[in-house]
N, C-alpha and C positions, 0 to 999 in steps of 0.2 A: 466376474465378481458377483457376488449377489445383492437382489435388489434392497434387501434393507441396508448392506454395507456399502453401496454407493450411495443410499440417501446418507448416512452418519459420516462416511468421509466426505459425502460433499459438503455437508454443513460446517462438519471442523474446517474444512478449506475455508470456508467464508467466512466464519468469524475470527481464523486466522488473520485471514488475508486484511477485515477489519481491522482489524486490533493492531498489524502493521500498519497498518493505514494513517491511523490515528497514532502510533509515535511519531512516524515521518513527519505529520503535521506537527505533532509537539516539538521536533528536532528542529523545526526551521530557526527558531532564537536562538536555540544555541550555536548553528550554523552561523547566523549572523554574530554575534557574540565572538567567535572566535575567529572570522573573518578580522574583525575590527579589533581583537588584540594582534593577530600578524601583519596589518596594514596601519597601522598608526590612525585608524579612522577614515583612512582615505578610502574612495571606493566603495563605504559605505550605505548599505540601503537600510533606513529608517524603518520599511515598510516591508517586515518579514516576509510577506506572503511575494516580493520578488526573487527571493530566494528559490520559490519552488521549480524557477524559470532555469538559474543556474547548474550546471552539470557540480553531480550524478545526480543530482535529485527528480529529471526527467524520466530517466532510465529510471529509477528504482520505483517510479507513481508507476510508469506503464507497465515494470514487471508486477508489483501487487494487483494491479487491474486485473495484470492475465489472469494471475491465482484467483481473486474473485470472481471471473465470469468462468474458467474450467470449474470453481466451486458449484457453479449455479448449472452448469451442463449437468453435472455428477447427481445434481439434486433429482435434475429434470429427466435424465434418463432412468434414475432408479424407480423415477413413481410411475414413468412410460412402461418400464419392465413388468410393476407392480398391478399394471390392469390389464 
């Protein structure tokens, strides 16, 4: 690959992987939300951010991590390439 196109794919990686980032956080309420319409309220967590704790939403923080730090590899080797 060459070095200016691993710097521009690694960048899109990262602010992909960003911008997943930040819906997954946006989705937590609705996660809880529809929790709480298939449970009648039971089981309930008031406090969205327990949610992040619940499955898939572990697996999917630590799969965008990946994409974020290969993003930051792809940065770091094209500017390595680049001198």
């Amino acid at each position: 690959m060459e070095k200016e196109s691993k710097i521009i794919v690694g960048f899109k990686t990262v602010v992909l992987g960003l911008c997943l980032y930040i819906i997954e956080l946006l989705s937590l309420p609705v996660f809880g939300i529809l929790q709480k319409m298939q449970t009648n309220g039971d089981g309930f967590y008031s406090d969205f951010w327990k949610y992040a704790g619940v499955q898939p939403y572990p697996v999917i923080f630590i799969l965008t991590g990946i994409m974020i730090v290969l993003g930051i590899a792809l940065i770091i080797l094209g500017y390595k390439d680049k001198k």
